[in-house]
N, CA, C and O atoms as a CHARMM CRD file, in Angstrom:
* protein
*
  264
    1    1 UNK  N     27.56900  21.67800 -24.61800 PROA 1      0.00000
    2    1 UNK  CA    27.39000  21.10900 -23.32800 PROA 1      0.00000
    3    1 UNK  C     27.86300  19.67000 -23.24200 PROA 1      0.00000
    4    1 UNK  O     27.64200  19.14700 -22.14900 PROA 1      0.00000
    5    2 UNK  N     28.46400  18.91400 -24.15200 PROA 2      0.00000
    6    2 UNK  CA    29.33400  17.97800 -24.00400 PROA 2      0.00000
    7    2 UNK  C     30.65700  17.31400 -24.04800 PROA 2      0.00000
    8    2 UNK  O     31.61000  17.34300 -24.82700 PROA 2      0.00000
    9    3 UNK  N     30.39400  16.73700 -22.99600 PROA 3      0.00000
   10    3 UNK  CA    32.11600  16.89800 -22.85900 PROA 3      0.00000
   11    3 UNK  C     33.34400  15.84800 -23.70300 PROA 3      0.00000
   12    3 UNK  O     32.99000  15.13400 -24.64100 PROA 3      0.00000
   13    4 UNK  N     34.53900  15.87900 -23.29900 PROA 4      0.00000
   14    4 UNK  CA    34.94600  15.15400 -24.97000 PROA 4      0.00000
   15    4 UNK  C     35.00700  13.87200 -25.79700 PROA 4      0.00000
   16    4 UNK  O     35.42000  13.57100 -26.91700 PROA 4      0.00000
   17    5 UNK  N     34.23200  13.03800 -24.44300 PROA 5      0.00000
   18    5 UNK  CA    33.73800  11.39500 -25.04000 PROA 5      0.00000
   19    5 UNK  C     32.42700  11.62300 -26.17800 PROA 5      0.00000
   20    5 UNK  O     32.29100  11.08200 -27.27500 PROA 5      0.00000
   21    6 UNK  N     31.51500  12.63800 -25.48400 PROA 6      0.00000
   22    6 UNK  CA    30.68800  12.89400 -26.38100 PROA 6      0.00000
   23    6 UNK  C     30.89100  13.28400 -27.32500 PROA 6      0.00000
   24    6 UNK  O     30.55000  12.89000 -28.43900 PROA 6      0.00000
   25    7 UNK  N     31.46400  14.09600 -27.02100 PROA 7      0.00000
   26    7 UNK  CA    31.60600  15.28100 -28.76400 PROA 7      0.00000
   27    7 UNK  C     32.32000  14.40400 -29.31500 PROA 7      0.00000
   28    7 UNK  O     31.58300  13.81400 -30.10500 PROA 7      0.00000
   29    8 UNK  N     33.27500  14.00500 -29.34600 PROA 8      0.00000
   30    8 UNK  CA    33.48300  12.52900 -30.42100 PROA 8      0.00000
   31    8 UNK  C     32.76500  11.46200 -30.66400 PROA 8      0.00000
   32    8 UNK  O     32.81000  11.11000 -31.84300 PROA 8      0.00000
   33    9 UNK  N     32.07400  10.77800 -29.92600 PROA 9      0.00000
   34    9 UNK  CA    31.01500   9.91600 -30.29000 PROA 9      0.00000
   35    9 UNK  C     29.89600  10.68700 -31.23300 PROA 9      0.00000
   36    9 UNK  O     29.45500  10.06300 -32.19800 PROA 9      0.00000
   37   10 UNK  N     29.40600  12.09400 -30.96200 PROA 10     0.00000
   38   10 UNK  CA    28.63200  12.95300 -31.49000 PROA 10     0.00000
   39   10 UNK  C     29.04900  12.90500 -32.74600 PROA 10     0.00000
   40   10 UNK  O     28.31000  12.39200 -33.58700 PROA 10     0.00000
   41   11 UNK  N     30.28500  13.42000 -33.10600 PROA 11     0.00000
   42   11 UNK  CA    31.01700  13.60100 -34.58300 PROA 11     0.00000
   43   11 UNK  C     31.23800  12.37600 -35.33500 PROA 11     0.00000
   44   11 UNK  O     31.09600  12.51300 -36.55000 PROA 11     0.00000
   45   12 UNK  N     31.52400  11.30600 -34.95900 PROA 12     0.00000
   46   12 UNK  CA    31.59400   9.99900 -35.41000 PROA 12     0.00000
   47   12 UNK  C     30.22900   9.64800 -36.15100 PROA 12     0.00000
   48   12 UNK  O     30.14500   9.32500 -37.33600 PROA 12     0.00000
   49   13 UNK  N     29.33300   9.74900 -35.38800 PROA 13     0.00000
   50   13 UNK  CA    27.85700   9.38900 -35.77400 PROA 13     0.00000
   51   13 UNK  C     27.20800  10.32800 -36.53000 PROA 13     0.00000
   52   13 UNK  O     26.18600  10.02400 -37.14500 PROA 13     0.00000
   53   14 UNK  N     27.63700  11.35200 -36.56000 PROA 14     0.00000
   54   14 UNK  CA    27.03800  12.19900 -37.82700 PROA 14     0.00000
   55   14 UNK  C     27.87700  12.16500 -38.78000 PROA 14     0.00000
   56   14 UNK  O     27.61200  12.78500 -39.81000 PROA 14     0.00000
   57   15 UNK  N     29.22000  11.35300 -38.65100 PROA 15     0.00000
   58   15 UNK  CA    29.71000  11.29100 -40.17100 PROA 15     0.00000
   59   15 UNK  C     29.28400   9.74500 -40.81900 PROA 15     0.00000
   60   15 UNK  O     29.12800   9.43500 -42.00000 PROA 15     0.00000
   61   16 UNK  N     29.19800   9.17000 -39.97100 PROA 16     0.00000
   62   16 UNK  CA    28.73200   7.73400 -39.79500 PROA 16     0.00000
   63   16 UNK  C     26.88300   8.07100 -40.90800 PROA 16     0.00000
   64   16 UNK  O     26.44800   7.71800 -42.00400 PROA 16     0.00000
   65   17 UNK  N     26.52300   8.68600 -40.06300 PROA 17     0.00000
   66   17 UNK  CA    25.32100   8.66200 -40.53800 PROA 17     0.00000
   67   17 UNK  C     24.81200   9.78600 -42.16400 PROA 17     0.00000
   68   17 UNK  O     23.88200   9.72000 -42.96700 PROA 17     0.00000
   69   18 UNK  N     25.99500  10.70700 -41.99700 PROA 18     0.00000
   70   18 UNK  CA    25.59700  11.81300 -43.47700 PROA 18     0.00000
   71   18 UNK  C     26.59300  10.90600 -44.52800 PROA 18     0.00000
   72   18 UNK  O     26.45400  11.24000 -45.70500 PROA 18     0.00000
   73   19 UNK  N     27.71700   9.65000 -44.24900 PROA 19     0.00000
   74   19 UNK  CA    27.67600   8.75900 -45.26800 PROA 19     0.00000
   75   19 UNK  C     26.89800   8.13300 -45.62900 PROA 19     0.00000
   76   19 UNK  O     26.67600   8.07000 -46.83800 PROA 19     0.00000
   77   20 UNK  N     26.14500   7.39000 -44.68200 PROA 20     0.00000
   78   20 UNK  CA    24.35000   6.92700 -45.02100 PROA 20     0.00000
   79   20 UNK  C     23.89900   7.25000 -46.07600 PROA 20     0.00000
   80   20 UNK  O     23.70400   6.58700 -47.09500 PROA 20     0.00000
   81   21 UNK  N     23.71300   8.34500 -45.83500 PROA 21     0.00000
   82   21 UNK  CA    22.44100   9.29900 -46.68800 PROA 21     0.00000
   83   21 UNK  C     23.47400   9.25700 -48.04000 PROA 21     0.00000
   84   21 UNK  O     23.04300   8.52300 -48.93100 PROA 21     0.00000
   85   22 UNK  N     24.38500   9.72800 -48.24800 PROA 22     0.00000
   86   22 UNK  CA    25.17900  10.08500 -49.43500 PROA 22     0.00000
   87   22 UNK  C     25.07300   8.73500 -50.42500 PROA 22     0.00000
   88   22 UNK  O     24.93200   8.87400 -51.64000 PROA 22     0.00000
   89   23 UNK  N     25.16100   7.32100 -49.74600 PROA 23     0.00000
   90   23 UNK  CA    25.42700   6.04700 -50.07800 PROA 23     0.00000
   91   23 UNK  C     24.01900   5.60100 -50.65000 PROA 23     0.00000
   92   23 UNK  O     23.77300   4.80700 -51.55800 PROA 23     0.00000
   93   24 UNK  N     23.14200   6.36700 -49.82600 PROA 24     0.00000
   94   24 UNK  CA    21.56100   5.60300 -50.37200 PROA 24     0.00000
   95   24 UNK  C     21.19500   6.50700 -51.29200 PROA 24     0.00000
   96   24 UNK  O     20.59300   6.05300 -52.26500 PROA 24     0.00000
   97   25 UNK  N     21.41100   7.76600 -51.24800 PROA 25     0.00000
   98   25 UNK  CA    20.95400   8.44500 -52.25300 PROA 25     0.00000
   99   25 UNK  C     21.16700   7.75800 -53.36100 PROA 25     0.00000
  100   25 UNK  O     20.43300   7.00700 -54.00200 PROA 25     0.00000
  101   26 UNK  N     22.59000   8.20900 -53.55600 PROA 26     0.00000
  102   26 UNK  CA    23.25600   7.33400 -54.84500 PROA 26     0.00000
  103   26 UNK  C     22.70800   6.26600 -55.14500 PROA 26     0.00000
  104   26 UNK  O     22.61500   5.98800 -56.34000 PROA 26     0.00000
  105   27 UNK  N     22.31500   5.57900 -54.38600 PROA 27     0.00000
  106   27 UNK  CA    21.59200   3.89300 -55.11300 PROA 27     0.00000
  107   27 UNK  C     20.65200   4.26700 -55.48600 PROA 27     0.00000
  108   27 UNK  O     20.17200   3.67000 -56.44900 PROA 27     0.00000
  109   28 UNK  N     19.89500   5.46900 -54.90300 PROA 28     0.00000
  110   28 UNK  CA    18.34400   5.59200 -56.03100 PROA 28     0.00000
  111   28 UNK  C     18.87000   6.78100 -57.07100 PROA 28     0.00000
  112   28 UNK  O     18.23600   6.94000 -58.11400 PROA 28     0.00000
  113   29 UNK  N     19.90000   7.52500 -56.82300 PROA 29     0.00000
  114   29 UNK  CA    19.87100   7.80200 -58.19500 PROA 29     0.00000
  115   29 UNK  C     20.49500   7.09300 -59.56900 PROA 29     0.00000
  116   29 UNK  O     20.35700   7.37100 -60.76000 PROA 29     0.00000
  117   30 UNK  N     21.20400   6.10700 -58.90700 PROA 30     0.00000
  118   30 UNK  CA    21.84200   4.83900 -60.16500 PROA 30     0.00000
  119   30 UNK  C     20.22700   4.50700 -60.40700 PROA 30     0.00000
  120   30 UNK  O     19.65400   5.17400 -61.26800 PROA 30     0.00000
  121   31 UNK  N     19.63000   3.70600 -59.82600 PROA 31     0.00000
  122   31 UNK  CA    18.57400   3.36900 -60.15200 PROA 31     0.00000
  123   31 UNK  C     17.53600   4.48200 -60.93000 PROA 31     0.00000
  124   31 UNK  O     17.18300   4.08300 -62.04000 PROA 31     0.00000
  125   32 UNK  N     17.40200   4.80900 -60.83100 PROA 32     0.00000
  126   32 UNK  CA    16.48400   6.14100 -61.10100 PROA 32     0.00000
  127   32 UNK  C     17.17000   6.34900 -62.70200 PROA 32     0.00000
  128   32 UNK  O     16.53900   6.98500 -63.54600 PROA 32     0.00000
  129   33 UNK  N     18.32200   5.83300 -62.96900 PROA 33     0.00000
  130   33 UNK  CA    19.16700   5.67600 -64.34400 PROA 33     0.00000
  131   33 UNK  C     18.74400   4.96600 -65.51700 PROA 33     0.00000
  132   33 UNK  O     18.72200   5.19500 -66.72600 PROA 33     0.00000
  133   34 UNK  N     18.29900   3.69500 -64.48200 PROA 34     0.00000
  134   34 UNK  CA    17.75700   3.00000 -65.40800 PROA 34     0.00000
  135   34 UNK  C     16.30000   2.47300 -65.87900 PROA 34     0.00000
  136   34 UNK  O     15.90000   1.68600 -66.73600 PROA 34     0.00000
  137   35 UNK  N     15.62100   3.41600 -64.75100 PROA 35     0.00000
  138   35 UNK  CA    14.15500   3.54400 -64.57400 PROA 35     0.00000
  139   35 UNK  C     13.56800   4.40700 -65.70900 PROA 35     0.00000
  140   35 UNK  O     14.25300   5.32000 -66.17000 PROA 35     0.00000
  141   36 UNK  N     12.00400   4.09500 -66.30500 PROA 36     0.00000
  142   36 UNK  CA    11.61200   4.92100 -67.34100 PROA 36     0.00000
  143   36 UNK  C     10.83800   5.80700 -66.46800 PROA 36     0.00000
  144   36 UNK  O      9.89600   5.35900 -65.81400 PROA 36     0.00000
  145   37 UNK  N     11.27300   7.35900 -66.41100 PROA 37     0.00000
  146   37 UNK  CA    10.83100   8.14900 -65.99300 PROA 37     0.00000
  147   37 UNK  C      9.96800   9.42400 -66.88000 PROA 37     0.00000
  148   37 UNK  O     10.34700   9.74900 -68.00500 PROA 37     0.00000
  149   38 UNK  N      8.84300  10.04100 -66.24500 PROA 38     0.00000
  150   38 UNK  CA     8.33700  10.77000 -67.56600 PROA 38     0.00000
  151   38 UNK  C      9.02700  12.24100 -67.71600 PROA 38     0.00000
  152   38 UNK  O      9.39000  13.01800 -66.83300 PROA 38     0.00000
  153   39 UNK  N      9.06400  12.31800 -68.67200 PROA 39     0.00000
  154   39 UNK  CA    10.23900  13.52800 -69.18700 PROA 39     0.00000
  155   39 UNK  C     10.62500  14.61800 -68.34600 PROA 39     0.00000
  156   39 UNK  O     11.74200  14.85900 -67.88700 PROA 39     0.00000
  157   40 UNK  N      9.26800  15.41100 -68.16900 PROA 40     0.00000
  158   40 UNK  CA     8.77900  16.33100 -67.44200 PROA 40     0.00000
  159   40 UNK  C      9.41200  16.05400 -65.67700 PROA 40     0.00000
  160   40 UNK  O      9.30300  16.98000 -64.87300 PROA 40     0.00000
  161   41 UNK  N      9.97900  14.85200 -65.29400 PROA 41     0.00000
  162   41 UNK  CA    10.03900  14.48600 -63.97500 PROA 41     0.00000
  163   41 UNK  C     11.90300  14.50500 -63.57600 PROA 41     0.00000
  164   41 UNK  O     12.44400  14.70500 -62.48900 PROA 41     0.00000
  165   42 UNK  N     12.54900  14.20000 -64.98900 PROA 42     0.00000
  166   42 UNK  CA    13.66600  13.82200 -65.10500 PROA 42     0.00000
  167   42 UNK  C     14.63300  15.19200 -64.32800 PROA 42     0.00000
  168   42 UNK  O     14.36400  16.38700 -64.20600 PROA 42     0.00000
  169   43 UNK  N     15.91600  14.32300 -63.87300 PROA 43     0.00000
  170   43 UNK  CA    16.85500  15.45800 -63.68100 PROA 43     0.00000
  171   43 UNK  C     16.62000  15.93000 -62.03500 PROA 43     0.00000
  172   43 UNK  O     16.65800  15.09600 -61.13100 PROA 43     0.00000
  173   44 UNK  N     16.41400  17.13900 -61.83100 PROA 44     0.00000
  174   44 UNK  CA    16.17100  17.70900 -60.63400 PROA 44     0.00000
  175   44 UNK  C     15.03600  17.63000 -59.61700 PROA 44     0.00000
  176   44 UNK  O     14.98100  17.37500 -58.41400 PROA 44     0.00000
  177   45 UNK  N     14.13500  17.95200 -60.58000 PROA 45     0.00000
  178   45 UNK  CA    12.78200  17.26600 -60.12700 PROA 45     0.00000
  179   45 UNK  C     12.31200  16.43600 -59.30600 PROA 45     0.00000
  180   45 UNK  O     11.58900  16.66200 -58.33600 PROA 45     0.00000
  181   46 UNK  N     12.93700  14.92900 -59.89100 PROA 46     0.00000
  182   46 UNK  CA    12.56800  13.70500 -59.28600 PROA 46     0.00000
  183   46 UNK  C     13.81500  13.58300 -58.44100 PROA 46     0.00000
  184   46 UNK  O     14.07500  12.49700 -57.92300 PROA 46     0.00000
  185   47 UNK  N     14.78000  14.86500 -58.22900 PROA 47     0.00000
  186   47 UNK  CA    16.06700  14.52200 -57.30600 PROA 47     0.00000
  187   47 UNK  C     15.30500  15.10700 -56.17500 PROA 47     0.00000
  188   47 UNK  O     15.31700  14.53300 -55.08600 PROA 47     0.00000
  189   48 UNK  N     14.51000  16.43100 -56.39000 PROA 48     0.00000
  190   48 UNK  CA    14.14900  16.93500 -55.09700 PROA 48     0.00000
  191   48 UNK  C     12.76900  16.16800 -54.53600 PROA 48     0.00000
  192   48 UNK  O     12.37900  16.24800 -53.37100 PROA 48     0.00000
  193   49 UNK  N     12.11600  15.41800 -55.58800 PROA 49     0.00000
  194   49 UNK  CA    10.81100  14.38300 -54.76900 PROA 49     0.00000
  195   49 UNK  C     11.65800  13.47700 -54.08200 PROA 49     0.00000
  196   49 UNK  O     11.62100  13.40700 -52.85400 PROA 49     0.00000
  197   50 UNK  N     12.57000  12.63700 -54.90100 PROA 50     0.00000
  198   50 UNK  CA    13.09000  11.58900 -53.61200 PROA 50     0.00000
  199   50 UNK  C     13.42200  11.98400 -52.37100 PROA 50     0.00000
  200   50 UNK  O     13.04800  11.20600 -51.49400 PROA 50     0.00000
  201   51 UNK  N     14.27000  13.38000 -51.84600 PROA 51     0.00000
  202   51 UNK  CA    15.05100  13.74700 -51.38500 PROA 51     0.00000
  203   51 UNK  C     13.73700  14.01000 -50.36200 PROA 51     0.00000
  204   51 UNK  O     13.41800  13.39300 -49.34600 PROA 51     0.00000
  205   52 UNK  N     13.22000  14.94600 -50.89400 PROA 52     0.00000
  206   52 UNK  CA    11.90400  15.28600 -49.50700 PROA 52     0.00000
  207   52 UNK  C     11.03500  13.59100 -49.16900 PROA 52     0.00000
  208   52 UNK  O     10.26500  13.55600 -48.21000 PROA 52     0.00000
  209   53 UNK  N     11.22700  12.42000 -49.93900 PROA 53     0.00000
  210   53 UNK  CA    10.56100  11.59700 -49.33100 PROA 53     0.00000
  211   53 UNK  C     11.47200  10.34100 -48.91700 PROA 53     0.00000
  212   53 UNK  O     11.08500   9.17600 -48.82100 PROA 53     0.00000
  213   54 UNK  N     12.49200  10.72900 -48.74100 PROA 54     0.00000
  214   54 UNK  CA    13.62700   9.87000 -47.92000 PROA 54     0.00000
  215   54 UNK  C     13.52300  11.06600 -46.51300 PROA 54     0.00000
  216   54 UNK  O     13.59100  10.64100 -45.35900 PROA 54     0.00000
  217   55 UNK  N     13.40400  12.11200 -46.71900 PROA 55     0.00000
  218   55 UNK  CA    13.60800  12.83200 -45.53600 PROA 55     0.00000
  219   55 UNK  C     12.30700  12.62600 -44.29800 PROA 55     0.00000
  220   55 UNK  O     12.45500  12.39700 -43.09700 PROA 55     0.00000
  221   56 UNK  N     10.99500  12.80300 -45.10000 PROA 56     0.00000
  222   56 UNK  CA    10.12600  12.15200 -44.59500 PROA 56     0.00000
  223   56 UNK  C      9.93700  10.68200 -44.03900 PROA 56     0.00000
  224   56 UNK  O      8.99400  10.54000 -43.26000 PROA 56     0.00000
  225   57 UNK  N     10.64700   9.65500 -44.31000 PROA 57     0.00000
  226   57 UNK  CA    10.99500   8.50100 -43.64800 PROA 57     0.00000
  227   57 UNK  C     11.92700   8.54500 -42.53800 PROA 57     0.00000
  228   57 UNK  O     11.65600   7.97700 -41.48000 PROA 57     0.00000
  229   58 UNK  N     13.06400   9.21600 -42.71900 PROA 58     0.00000
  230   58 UNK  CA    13.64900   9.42600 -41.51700 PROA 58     0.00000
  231   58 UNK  C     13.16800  10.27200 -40.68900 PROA 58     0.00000
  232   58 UNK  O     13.89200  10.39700 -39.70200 PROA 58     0.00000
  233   59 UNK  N     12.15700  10.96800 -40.67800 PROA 59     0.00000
  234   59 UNK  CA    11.44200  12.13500 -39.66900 PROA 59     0.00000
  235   59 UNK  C     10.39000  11.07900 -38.94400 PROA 59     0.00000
  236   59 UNK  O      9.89500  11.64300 -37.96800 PROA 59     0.00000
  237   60 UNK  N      9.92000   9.81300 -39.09500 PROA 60     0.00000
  238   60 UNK  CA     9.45300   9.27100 -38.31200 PROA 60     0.00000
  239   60 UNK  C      9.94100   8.56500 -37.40600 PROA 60     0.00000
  240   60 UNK  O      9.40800   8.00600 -36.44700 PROA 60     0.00000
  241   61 UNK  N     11.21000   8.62200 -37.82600 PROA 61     0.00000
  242   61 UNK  CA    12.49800   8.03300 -36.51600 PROA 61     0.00000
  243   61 UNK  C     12.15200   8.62800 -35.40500 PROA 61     0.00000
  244   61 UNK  O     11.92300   8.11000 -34.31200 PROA 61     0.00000
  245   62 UNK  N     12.10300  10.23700 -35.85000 PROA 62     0.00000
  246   62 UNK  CA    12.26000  11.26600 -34.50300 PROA 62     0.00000
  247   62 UNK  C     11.60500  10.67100 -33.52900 PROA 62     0.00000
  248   62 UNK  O     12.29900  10.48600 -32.52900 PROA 62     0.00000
  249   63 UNK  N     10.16300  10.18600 -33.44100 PROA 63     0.00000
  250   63 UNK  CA     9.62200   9.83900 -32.12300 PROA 63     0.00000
  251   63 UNK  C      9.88500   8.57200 -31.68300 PROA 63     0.00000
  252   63 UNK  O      9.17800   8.12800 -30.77800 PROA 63     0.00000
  253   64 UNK  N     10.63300   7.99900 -32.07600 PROA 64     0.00000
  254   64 UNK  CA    11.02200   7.04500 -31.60800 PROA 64     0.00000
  255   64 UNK  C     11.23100   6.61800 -30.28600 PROA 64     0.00000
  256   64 UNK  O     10.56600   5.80500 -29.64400 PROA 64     0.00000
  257   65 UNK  N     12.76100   7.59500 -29.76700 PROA 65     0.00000
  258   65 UNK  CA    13.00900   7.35400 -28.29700 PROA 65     0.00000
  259   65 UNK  C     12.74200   8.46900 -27.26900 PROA 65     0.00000
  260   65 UNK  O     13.41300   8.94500 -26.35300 PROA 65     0.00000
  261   66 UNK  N     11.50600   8.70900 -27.76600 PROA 66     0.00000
  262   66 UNK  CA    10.97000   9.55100 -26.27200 PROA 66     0.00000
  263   66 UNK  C     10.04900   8.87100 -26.16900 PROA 66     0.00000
  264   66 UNK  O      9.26800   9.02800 -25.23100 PROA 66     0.00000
């Protein structure tokens, strides 16, 4: 339902924004490199805790602008 100023502004900003995410990840997983982590946590683990609690920070955006 939008027409083609949008849908390019639309596409811009979701590439704009899923570089975001790609860029910050990466800084906590460099970090997360040099962090002492407990064994049991290492690897995937502590990839999928960050991941659900970066996602949870941006889910409080949602109410933002209504």
């Amino acid at each position: 339902g939008y027409n083609f100023l949008q849908t390019v502004v639309f596409s811009f900003a979701s590439a704009v924004g899923y570089g975001f995410a790609l860029i910050l990840f990466t800084g906590i997983r460099e970090q997360m490199e040099v962090s002492s982590i407990p064994d049991f946590m290492k690897g995937t683990a502590i990839g999928l805790l960050t991941a659900g609690l970066i996602s949870l920070s941006f889910f409080g955006f949602a109410g933002i602008g209504e």
